[in-house]
N, CA and C atoms as a LAMMPS dump frame, in Angstrom:
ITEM: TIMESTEP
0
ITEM: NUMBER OF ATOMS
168
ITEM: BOX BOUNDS ff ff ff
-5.0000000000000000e+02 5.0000000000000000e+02
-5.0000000000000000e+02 5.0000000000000000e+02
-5.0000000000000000e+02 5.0000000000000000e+02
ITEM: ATOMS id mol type element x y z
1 1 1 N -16.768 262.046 28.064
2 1 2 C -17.929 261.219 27.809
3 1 3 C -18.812 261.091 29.056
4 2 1 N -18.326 260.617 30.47
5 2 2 C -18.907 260.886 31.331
6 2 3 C -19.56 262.103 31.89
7 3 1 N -18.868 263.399 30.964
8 3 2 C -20.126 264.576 31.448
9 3 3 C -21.088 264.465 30.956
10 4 1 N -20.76 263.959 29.446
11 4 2 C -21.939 263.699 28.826
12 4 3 C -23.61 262.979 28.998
13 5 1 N -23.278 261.698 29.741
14 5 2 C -24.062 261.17 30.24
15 5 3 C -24.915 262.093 31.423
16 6 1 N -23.725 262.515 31.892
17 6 2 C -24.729 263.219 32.915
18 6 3 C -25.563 264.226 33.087
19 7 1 N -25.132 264.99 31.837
20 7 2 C -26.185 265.511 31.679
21 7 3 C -27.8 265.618 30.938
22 8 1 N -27.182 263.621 30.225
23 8 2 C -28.369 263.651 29.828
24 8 3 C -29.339 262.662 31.118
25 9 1 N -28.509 262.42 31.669
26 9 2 C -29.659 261.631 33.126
27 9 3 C -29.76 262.523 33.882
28 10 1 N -29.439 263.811 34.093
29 10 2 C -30.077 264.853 34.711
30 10 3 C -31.241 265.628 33.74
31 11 1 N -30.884 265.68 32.474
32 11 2 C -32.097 266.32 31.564
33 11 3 C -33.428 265.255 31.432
34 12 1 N -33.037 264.008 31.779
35 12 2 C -34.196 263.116 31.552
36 12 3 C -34.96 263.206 32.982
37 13 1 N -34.382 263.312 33.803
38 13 2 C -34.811 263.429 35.08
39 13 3 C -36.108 264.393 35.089
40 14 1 N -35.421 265.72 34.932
41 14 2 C -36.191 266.85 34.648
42 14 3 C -37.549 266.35 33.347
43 15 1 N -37.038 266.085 32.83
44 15 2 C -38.262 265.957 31.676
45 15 3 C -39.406 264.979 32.411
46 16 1 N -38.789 263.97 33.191
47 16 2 C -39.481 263.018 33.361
48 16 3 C -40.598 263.655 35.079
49 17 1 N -39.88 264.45 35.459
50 17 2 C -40.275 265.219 37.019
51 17 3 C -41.272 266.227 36.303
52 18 1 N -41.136 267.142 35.214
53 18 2 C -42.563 267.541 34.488
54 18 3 C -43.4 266.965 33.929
55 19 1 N -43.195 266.143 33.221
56 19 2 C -44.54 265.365 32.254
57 19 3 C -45.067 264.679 33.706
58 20 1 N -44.831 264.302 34.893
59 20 2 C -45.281 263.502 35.479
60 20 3 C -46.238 264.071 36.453
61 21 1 N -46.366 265.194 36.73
62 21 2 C -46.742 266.305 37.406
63 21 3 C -48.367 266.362 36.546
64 22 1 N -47.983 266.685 35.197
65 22 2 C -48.95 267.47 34.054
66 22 3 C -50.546 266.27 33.934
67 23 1 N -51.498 266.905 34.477
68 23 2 C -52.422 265.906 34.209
69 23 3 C -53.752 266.775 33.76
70 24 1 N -54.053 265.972 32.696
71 24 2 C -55.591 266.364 31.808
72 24 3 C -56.835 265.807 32.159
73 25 1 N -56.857 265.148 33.157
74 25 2 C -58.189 264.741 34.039
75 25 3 C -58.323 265.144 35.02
76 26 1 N -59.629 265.497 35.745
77 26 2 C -60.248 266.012 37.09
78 26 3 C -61.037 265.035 37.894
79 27 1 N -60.906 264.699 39.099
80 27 2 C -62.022 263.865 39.704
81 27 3 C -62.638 264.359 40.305
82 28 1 N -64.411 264.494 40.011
83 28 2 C -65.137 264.72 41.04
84 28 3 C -65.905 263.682 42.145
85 29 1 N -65.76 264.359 43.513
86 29 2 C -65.251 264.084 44.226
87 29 3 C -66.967 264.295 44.917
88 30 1 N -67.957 264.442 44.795
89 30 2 C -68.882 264.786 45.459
90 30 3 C -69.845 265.188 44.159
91 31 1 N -71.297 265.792 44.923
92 31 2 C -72.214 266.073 43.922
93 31 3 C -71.781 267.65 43.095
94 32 1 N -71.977 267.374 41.498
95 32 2 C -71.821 268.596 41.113
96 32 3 C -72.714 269.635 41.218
97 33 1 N -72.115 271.06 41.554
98 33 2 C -73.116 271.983 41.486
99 33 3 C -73.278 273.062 40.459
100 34 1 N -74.461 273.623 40.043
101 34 2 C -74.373 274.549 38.669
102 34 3 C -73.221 275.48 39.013
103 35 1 N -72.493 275.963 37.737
104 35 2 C -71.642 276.941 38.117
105 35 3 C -72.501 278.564 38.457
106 36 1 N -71.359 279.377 39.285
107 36 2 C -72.054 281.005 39.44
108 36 3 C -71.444 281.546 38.953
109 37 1 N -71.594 283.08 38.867
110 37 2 C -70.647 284.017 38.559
111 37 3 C -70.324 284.462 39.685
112 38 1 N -69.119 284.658 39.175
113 38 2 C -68.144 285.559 40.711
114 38 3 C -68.985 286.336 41.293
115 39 1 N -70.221 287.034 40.957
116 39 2 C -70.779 288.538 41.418
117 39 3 C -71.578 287.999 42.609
118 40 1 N -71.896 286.379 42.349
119 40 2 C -72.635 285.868 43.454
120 40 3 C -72.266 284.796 44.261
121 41 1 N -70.544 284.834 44.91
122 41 2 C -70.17 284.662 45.924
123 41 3 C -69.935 285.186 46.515
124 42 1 N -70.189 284.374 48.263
125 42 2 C -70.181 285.366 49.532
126 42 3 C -69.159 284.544 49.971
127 43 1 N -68.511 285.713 50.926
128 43 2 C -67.474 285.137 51.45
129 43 3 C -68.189 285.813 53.422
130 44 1 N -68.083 284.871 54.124
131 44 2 C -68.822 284.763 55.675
132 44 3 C -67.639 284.569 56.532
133 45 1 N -67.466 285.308 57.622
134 45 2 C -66.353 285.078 58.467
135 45 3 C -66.392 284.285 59.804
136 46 1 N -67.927 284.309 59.663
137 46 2 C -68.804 283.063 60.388
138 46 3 C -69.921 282.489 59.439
139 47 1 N -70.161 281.208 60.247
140 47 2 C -71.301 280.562 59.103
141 47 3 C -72.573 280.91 59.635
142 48 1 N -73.091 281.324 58.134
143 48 2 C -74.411 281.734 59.069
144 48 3 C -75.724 280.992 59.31
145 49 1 N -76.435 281.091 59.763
146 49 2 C -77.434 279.981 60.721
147 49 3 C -78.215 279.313 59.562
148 50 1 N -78.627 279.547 58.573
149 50 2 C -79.019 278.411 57.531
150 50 3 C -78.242 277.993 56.185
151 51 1 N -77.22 277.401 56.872
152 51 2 C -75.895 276.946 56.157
153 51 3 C -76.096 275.432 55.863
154 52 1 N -75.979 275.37 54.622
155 52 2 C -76.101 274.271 54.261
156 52 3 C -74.647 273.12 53.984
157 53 1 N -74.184 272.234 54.992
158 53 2 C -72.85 271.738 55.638
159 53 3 C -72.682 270.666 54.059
160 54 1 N -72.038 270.666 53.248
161 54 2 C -71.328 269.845 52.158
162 54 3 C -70.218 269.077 52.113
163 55 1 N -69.517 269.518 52.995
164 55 2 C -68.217 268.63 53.32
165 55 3 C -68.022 267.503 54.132
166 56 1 N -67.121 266.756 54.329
167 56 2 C -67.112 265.787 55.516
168 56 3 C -66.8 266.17 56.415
């Protein structure tokens, strides 16, 4: 009987360590911007001189 239990307070564990993780909301966090298509991001290995700074 005691394995029994234990494995259901280890299976609840688990159940309870995924659902708790799983979330269906997003916060934005700053101003939104229109989306692009991939074809028109740049990727810069320096920033270049009329860079417009968005972050903190």
């Amino acid at each position: 009987m005691q394995g029994v239990k234990t494995t259901y307070l280890v299976l609840l564990i688990i159940i309870a360590i995924l659902t708790s993780c799983a979330s269906g909301t997003a916060v934005v966090t700053g101003t939104e911007r229109e989306s692009i298509s991939p074809e028109q991001v740049n990727l810069y290995s320096n920033a270049p001189q009329d860079m417009k700074q968005w972050q903190l």
